[in-house]
N, C-alpha and C positions, 0 to 999 in steps of 0.2 A: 654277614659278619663284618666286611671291608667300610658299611656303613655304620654300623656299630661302633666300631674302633674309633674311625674317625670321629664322630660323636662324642666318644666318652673322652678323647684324650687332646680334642682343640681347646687351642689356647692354654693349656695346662701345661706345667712344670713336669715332667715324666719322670719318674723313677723306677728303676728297672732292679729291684731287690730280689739278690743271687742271681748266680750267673752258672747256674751248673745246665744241663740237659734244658732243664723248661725253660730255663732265663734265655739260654739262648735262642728257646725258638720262639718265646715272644719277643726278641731283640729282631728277629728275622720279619717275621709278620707285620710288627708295625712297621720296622724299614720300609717295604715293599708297600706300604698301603697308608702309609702318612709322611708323603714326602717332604722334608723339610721339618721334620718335627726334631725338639731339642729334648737329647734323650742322655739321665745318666747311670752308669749303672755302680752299685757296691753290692760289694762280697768280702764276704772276711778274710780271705786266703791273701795275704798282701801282693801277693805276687800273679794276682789274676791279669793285670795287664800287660804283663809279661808273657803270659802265655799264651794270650788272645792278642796279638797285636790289628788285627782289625780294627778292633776297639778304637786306638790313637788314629788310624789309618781312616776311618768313617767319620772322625771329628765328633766320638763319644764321652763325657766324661767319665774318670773313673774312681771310685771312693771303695777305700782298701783298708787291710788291715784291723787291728782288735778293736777300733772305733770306728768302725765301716757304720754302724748306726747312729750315731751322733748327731748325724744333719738330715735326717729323714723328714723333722717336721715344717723343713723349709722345699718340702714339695706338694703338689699340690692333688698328684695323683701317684699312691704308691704302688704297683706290679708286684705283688709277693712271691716266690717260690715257695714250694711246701718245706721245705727243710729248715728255713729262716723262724725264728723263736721270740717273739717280743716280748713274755713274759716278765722278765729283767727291765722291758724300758722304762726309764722314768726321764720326766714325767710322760706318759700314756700318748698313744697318737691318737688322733679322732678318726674311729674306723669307718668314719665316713668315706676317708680318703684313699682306703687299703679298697684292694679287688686283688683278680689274680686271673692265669689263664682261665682256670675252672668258675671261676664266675662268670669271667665273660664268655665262654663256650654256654656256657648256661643258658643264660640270658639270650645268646642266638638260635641259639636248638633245642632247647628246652623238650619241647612237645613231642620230639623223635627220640629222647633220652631214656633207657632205665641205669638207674643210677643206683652201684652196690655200695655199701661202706658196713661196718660192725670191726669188733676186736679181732675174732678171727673170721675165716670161711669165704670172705668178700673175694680174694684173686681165684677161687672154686668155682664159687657161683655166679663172677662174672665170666670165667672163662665156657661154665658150663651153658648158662644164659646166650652166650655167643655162638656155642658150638653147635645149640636146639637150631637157633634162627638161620645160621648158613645150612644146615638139613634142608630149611625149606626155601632160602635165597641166598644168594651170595651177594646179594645187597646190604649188605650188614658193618659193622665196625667195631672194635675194640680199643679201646687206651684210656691213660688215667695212669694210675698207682700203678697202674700191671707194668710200666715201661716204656709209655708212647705219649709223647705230651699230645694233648690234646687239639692242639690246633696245626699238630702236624698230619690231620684228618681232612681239615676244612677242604683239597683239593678234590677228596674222593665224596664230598656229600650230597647226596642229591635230597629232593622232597622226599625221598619215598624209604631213605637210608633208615633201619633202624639203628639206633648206637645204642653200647653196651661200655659203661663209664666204670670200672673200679675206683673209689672214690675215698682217701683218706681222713683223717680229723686233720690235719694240716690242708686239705685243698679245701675242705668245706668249713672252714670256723668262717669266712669273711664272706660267703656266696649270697649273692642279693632277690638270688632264683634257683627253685629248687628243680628237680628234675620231674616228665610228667611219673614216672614211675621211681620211685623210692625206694630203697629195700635199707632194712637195719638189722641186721642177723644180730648184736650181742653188742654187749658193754660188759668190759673187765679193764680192771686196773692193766694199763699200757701207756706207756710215750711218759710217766708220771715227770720224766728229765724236761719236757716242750712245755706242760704247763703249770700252772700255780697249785693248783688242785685236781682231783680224780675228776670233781664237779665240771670245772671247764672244760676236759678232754670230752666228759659225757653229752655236755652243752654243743661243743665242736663238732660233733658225730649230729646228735638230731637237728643240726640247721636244716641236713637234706628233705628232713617231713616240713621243719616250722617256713620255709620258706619255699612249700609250694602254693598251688591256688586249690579252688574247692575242685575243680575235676580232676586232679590228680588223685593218685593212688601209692599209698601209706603201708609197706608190707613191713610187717615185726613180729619177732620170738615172742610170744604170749607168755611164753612160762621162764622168760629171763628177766630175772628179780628188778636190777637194775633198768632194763628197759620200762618195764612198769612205771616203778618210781617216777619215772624222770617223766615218762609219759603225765602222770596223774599231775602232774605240777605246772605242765605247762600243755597248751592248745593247741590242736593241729587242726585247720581247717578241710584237711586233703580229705579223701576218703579212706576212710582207715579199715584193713586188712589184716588182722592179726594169722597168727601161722600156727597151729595146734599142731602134735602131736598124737591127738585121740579123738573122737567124735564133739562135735561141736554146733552150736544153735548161731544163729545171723550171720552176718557176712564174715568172709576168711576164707582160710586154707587148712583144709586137713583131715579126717578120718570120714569116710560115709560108706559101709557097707566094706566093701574088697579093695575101694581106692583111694586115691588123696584125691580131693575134687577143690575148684574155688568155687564160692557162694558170692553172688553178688545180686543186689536188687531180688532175692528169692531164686534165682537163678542158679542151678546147679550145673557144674561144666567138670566131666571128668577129665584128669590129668593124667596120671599112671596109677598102676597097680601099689599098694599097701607094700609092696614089696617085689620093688621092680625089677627087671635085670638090669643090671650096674656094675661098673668095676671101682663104683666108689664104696668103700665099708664103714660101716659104722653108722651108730644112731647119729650122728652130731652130721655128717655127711646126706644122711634123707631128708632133713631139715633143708638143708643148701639147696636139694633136688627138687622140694616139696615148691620151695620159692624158684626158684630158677623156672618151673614149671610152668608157675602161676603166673610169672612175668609175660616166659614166653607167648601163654593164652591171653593176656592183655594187651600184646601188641601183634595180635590175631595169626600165632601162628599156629596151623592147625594139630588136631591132638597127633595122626599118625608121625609128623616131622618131631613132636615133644619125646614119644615114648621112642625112636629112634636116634633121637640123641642125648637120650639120656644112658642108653644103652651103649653106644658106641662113641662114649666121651673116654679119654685116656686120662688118668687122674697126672695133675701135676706133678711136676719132681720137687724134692722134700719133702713133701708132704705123708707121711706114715708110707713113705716108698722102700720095695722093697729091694733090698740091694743084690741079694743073693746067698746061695751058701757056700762057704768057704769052709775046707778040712772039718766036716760035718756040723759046721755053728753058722743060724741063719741071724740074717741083718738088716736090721730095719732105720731109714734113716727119715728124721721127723726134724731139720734141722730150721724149721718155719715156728715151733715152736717156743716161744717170747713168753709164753705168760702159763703158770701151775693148770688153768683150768685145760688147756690143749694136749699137754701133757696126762692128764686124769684123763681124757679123751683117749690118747692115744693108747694108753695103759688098758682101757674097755678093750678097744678096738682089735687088737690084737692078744689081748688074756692071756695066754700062756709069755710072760717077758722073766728070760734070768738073769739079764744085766742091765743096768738104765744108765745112762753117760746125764747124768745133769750138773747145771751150771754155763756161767759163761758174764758177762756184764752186767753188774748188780744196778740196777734205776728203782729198788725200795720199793718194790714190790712185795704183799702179803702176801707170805708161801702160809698159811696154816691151815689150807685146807691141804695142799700137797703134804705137805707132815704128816694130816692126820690120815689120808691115805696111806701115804709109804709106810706108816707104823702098823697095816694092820697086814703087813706083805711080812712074814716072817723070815722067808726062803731065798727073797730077792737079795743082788748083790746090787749095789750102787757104788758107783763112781763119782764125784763130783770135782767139779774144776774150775778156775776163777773166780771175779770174787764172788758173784752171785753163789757158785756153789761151796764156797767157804762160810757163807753165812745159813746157808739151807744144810750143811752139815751140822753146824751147831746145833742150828734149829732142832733136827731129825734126834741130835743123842739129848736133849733134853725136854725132846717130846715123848723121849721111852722106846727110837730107833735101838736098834742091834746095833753096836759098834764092830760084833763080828762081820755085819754083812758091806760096812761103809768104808770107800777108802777114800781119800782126797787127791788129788793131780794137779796141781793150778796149772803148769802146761797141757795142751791139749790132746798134742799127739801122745802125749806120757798118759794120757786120762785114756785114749782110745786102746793103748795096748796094753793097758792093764784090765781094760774090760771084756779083750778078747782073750786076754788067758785068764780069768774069770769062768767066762761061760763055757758053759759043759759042752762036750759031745750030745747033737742032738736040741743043743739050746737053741733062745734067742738074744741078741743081744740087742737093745733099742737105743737110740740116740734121740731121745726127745728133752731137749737142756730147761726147759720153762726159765728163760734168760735170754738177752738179748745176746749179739754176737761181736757186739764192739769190743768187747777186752783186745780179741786179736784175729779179727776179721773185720773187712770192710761192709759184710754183709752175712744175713743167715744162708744165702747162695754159696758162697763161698764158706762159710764154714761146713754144707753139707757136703761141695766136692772134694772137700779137705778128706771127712770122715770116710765117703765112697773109695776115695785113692787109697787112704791106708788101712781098711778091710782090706781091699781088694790084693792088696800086696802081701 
């Protein structure tokens, strides 16, 4: 990697775009391993060098403020953060010139990599993916999207490390290598505010197949519409891996007899049981498992470490977590869900729901399949809040909702206690918003310890 770096970034103009967690640890990385190099960084926040006075203190430039993009294409190699948006720039930069840490982690590790990305399920099944492989080594690694920049790994890597990459449509639109194992759980309308279209965000997600080589391996949702599509229009040269849910002919993952098996080369290799022990629920979650499986038998870890960690994986918080019962009404907190179809998810997964919290940061998203769900729920109470759920109200009483069953909150906490005196004795109340959490959270993390604190109070 210390040769790579150096490589890609002599003689070149450096720009180091954003400056939040990852910016700073690739500011750190090349420090230490391109000495002398002339480095500058922007971020929008006008006030970032104020707050990082290192920055001035290292003899870094610094470009700030609501036109922190303006002189971008007077560099000659640009360092992207995932949060950074160029959709708005005009005129266009030559993505020649754009990389990011997760490209060039790529690019050095490639071959020890499986690499998660989809709309939802990727921080599940990469955590579950990681949890199989330390079963059978503690030779293993975790980061990416989950929280850990990527090149804050490189001390701990050896040949033999397997890594485990949760991977965004913001770290994979610009990667010039893909990982040797791939995984794409799903495409739904998400992030619609980063790009120009639904199309580019889908585009963004399958770099991680279109830029592997022919030995790598291509795992995808067979029966998600979207991924099709996108698949049938463009070529992957990897080895491709679809993931059934039912008994299936050539190579894959999914139904044979009592288990999920992968198929490769005529090769049949059992995984787990059709219906494993798990503390994960729900159809949408054995899918994650099915892949998470496959993965882990592709970077050969053995089946008894697979069915053992798949069995004693603790499922993440947020996630259809259950919070507890409180003066006899239980609670459910799903505060990871962003988008209608997680929600419909989450609503299977738990079946008996008598009050639903949705809403939160409207980014023009198609609710009309949640509509036409919710309208066929006669008994349910809904809550909705912000503006996402001021516009999914409308939607809901002029798709033939009950307006007995609907109320509105645009504050949050005023949305939560009205939902808990809502449900019945003996109820459940679910918090699964299908919206983002920006209205009035920094994150869907903190809007779920939001909800957890006042249940629990």
């Amino acid at each position: 990697m210390k040769t790579l770096i150096k490589s890609v970034t002599q003689g070149k103009k450096v720009l180091l775009l954003g400056y939040g967690r990852e910016g700073k640890s690739s500011l750190q990385f090349i420090r230490e391993n391109c000495i002398g190099l002339s480095l500058t960084v922007a971020d929008s926040n006008p006030l970032i060098a104020d707050k990082n006075p290192e920055l001035k203190q290292e003899g870094i430039d610094v470009i700030s403020g609501p036109d922190y993009l303006h002189q971008i294409s007077n560099f000659d190699l640009i360092i992207k953060s995932p949060g950074v948006s160029l959709k708005d720039l005009n005129p266009k930069i030559d993505p020649d010139k754009i990389s990011s840490q997760t490209d060039l982690f790529l690019r050095a590790y490639s071959k020890q990599i499986a690499g998660v990305t989809g709309t939802k399920g990727k921080s599940t099944t990469a955590s579950l993916l990681y949890h199989i492989i330390k079963t059978h080594t503690s030779d293993t690694l975790l980061a990416g999207n989950i929280g850990v920049p990527l090149f804050d790994l490189i001390p701990n890597i050896t040949p033999e490390t397997r890594i485990v990459c949760e991977l965004s449509s913001h770290q994979l639109e610009y990667i010039t290598k893909g990982p040797h194992i791939g995984i794409l759980l799903n495409l739904y309308q998400e992030h619609l505010d980063h790009y120009s279209s639904f199309y580019d965000y889908q585009m963004a997600k399958l770099q991680i197949g279109l830029k592997q080589s022919e030995n790598d391996y291509f795992l995808w949702t067979a029966f998600d519409a979207n991924t099709m599509e996108l698949l049938s229009r463009n070529k992957l040269i990897s080895r491709n891996l679809p993931v059934f849910n039912e008994a299936f002919k050539g190579d894959g993952i999914g139904v044979s007899g009592s288990n999920i098996v992968l198929k490769t080369d005529d090769e049949e290799r059992v995984l787990i049981p059709v219906l494993p022990e798990t503390k994960l629920k729900g159809t949408h979650n054995l899918i994650n498992i099915s892949v998470a499986a496959a993965a882990a038998a592709l970077m050969d870890v053995p089946l008894k470490a697979i069915v053992s960690g798949v069995s004693s994986f603790n499922p993440l918080e947020h996630r259809i977590e259950f919070v507890g019962t409180f003066n006899k009404k239980r609670f459910f907190n799903d505060s990871i869900s962003t988008i209608p179809e997680a929600t419909i998810a989450a609503l299977k997964t738990i079946k008996q729901v008598d009050t639903l919290i949705l809403g939160g940061f409207d980014r023009g998203i198609d609710y009309s399949i949640l509509i036409e769900c919710l309208t066929t729920f006669t008994d349910k109470k809904i809550v909705f809040t912000g503006p996402a759920g001021s516009r999914i109200f409308d939607e809901f009483i002029r798709g033939g909702g009950n307006p007995e069953n609907a109320i509105f909150e645009n504050d949050f906490s005023k949305a939560v206690f009205a939902a808990i005196t809502l449900t019945p004795e003996n109820g459940t109340c679910l918090l699964s918003p299908a919206a983002s959490s920006y209205d009035s959270f920094k994150n869907f993390e903190e809007r779920g310890k939001c909800f957890k604190k006042l249940v629990g109070a």
